[in-house]
VMD Tcl script that builds the backbone (N, CA, C; Angstrom):
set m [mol new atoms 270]
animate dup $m
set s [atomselect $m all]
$s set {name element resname resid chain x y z} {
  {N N UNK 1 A 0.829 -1.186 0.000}
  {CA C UNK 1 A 0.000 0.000 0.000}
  {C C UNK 1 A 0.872 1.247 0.000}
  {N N UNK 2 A 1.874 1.215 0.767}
  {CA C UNK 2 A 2.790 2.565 1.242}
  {C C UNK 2 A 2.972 2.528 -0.750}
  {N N UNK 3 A 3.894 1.668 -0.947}
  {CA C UNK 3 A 4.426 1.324 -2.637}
  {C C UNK 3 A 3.492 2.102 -3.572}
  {N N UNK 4 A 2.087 1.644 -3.365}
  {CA C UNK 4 A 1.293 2.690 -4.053}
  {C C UNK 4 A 1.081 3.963 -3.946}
  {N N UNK 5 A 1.184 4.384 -2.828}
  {CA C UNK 5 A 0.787 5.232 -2.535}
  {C C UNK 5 A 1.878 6.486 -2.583}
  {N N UNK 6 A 3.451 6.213 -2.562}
  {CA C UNK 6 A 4.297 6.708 -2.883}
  {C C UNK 6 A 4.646 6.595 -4.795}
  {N N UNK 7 A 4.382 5.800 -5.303}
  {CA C UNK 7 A 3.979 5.777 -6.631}
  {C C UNK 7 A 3.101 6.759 -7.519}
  {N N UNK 8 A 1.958 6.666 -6.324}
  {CA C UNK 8 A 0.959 7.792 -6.863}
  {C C UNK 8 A 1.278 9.585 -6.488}
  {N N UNK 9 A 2.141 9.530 -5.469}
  {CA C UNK 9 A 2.756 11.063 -5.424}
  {C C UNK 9 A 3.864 11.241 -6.497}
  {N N UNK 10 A 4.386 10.633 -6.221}
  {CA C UNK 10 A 5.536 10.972 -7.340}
  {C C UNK 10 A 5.298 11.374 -8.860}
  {N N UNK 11 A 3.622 10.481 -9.379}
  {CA C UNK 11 A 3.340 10.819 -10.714}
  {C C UNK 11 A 2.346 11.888 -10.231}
  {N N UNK 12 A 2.257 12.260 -9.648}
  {CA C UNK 12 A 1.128 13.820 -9.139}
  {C C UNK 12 A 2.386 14.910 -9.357}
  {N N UNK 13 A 2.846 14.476 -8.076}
  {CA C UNK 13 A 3.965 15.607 -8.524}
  {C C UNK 13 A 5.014 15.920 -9.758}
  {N N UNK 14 A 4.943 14.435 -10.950}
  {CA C UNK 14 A 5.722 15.105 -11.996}
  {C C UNK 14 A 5.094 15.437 -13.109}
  {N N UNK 15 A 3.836 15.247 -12.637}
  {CA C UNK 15 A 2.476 16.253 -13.840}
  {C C UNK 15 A 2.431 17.343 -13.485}
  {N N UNK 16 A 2.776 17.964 -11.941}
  {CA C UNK 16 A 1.723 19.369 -11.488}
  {C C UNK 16 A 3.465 20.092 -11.583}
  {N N UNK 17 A 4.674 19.108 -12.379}
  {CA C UNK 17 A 5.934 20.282 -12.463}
  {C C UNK 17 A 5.467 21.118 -13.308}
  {N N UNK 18 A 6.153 22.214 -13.085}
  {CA C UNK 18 A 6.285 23.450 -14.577}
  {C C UNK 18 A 6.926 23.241 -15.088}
  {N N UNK 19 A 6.717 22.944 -16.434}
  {CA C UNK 19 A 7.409 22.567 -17.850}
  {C C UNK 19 A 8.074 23.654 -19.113}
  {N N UNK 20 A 8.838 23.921 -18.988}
  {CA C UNK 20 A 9.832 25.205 -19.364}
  {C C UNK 20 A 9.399 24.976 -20.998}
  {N N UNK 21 A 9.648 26.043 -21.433}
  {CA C UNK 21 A 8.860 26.333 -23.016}
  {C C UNK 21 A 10.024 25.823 -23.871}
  {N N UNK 22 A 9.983 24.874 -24.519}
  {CA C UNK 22 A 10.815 24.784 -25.466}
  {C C UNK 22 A 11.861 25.831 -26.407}
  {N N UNK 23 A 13.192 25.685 -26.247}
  {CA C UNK 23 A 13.989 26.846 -26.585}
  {C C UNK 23 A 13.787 27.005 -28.472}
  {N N UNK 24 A 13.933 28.012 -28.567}
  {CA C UNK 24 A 13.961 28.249 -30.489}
  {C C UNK 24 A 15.686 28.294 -30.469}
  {N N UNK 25 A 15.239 27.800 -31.939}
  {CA C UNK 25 A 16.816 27.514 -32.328}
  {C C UNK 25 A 17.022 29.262 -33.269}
  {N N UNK 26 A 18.588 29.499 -33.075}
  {CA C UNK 26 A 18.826 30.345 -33.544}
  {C C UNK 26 A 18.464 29.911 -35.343}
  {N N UNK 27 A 17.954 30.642 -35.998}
  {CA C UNK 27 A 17.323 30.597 -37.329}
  {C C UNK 27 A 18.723 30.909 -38.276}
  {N N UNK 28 A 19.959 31.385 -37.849}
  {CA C UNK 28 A 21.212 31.612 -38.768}
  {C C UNK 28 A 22.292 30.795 -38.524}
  {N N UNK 29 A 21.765 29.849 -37.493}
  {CA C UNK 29 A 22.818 28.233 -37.796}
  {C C UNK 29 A 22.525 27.565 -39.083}
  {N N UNK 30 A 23.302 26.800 -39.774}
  {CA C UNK 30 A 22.614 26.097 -40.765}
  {C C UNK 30 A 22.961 24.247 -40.426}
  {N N UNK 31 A 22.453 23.685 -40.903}
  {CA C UNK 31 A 22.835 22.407 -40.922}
  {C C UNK 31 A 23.774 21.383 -41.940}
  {N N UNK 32 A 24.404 20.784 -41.384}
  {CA C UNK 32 A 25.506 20.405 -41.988}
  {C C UNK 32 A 25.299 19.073 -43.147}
  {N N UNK 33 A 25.363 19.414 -44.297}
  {CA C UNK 33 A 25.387 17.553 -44.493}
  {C C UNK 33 A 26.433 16.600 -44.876}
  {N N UNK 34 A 26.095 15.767 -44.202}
  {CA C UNK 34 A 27.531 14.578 -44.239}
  {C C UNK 34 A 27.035 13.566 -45.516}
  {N N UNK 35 A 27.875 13.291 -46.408}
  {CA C UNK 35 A 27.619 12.235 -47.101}
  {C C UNK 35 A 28.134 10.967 -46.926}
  {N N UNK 36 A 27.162 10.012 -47.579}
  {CA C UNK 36 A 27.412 8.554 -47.508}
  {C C UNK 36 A 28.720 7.991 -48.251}
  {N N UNK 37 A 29.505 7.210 -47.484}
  {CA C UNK 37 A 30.685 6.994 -48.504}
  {C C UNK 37 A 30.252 5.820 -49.944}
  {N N UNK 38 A 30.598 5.767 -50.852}
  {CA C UNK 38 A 30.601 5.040 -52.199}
  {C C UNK 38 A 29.745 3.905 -51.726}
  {N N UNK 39 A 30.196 3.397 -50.795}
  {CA C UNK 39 A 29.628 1.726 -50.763}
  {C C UNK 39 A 28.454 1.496 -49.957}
  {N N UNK 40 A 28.184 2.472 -49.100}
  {CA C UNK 40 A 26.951 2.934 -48.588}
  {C C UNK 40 A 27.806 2.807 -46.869}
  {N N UNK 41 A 26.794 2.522 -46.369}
  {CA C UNK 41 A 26.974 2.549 -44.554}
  {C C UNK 41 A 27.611 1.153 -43.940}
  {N N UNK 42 A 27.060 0.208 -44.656}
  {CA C UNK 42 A 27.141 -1.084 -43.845}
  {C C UNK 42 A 28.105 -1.732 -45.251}
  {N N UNK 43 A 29.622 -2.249 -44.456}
  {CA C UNK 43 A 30.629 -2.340 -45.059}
  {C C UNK 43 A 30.477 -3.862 -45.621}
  {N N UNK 44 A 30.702 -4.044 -46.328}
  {CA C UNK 44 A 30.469 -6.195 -47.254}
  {C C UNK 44 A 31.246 -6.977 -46.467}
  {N N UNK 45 A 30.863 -7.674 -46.322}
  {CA C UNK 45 A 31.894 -8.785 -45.597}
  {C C UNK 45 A 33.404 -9.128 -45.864}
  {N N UNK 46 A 34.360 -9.568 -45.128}
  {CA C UNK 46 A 35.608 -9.287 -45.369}
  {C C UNK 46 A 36.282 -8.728 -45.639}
  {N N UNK 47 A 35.650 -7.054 -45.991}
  {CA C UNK 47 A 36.656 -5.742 -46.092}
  {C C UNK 47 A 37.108 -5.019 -45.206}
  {N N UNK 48 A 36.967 -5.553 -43.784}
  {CA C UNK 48 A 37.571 -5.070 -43.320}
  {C C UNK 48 A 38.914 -4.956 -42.651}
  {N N UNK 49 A 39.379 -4.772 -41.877}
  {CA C UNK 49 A 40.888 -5.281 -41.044}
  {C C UNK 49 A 41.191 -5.683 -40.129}
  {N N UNK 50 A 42.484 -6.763 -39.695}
  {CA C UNK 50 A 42.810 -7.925 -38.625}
  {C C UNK 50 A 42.750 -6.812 -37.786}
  {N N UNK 51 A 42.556 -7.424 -36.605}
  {CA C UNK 51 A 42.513 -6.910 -34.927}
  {C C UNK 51 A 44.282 -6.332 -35.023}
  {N N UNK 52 A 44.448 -5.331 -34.818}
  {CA C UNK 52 A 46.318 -5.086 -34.507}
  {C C UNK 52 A 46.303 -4.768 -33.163}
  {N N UNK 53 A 45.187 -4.286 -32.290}
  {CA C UNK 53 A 45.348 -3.942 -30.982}
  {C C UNK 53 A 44.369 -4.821 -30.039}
  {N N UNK 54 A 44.683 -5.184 -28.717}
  {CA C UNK 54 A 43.570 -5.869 -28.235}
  {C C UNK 54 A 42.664 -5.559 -27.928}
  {N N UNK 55 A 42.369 -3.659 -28.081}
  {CA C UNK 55 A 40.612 -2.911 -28.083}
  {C C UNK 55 A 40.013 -2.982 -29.515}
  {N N UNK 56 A 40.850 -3.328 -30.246}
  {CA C UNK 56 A 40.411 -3.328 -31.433}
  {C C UNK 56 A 39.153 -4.274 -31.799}
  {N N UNK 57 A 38.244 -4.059 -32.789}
  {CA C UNK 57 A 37.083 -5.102 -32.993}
  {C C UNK 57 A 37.502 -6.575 -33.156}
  {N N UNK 58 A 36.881 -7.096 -32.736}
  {CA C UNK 58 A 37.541 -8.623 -32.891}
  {C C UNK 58 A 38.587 -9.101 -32.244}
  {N N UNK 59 A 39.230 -7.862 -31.525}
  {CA C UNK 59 A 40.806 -8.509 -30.655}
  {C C UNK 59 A 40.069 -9.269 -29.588}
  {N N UNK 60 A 41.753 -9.592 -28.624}
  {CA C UNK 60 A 41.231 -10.603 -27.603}
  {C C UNK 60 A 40.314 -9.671 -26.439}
  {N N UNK 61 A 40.698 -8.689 -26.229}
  {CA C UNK 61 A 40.109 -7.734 -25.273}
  {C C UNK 61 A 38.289 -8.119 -25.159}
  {N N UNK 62 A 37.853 -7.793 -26.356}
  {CA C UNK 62 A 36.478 -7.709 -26.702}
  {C C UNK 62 A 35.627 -9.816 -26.382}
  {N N UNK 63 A 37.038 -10.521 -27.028}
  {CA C UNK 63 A 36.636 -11.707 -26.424}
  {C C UNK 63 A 36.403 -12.437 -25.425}
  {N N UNK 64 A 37.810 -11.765 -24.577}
  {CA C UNK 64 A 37.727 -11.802 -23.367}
  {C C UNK 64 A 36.318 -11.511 -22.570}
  {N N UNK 65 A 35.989 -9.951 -22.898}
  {CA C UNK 65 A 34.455 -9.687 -22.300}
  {C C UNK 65 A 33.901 -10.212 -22.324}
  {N N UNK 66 A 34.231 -10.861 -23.581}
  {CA C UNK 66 A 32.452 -11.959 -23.637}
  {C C UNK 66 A 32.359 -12.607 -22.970}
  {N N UNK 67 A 33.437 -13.830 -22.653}
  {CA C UNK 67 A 33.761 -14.583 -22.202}
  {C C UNK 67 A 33.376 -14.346 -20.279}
  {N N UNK 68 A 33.884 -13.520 -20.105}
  {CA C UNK 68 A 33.586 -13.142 -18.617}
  {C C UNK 68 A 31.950 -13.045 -18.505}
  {N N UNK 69 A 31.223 -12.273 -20.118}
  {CA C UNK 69 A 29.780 -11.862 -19.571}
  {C C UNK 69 A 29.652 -13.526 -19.922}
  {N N UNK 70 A 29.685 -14.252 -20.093}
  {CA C UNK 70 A 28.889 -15.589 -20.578}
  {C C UNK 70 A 29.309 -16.391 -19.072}
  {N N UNK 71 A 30.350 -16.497 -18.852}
  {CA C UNK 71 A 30.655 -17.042 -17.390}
  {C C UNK 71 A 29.871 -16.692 -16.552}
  {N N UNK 72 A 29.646 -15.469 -16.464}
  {CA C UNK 72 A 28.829 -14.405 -15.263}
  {C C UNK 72 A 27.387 -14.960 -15.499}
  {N N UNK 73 A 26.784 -14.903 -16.750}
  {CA C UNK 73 A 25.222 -15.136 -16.952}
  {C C UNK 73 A 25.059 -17.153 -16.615}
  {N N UNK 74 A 26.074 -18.175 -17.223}
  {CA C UNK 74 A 25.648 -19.279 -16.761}
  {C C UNK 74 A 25.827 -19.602 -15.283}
  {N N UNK 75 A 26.573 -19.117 -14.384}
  {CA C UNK 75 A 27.187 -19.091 -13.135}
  {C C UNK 75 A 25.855 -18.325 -12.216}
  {N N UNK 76 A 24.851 -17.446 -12.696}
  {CA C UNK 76 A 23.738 -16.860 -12.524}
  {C C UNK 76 A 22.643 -18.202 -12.472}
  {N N UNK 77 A 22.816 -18.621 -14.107}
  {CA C UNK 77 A 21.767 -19.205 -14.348}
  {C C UNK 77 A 21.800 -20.912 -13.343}
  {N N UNK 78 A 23.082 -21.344 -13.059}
  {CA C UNK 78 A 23.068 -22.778 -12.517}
  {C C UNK 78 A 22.921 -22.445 -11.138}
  {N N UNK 79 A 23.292 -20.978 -10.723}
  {CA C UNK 79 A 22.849 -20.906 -9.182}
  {C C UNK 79 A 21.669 -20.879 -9.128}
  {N N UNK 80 A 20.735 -19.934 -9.691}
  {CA C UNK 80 A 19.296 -20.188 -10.061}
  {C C UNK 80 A 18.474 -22.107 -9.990}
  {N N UNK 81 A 19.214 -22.478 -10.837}
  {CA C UNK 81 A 18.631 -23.950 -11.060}
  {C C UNK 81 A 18.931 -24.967 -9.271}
  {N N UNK 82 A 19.786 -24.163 -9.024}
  {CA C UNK 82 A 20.698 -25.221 -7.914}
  {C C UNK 82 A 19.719 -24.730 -6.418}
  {N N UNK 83 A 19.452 -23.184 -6.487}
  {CA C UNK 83 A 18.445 -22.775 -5.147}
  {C C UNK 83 A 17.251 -23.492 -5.723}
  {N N UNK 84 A 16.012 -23.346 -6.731}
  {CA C UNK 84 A 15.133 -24.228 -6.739}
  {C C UNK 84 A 15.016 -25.088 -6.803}
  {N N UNK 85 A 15.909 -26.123 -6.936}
  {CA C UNK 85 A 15.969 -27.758 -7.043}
  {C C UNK 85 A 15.536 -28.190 -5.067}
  {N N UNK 86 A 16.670 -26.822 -4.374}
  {CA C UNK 86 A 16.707 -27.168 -2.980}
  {C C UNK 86 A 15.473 -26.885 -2.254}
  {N N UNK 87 A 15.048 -25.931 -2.858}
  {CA C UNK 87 A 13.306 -25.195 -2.427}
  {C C UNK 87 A 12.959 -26.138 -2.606}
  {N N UNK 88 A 12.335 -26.696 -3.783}
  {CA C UNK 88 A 11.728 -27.854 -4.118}
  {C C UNK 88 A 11.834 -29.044 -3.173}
  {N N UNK 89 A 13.183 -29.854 -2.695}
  {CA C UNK 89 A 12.596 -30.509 -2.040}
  {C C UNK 89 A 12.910 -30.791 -0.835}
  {N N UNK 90 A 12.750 -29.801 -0.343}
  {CA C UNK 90 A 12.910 -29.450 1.162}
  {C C UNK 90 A 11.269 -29.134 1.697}
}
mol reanalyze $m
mol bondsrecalc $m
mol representation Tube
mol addrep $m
């Protein structure tokens, strides 16, 4: 109840804020345009280049991460499986 009820002030109070008028843009900036290179945006497969650094795309750095996030998420997921097996039959 408190949960609701602090829920329901918080969206009272961020309707009844004063909402500042949207700024105008100066009218003598202009906008810039960038063009697309020859081959478009999204580069063809195999044109691009070997990892030379380990931040580089594809180096070990980036594998490494993974590697840690995939450890981290099954090490999550078998603790998960391992507390309800014990709930269960206890």
């Amino acid at each position: 109840m408190r949960c609701l009820l602090a829920a329901l002030v918080i969206v009272v109070v961020a309707l009844a804020a004063p909402v500042s008028p949207a700024v105008a843009q100066d009218p003598t900036t202009t906008a810039s345009i960038v063009e697309l290179p020859p081959d478009g945006i999204v580069p063809k497969p195999n044109s691009g280049e070997a990892p030379s650094e380990a931040g580089d795309r594809g180096g070990a750095l980036q594998l490494g991460i993974m590697a840690v996030v995939t450890v981290a998420i099954g090490g999550a997921v078998l603790a998960l499986v391992r507390q309800s097996r014990r709930a269960r039959s206890g």
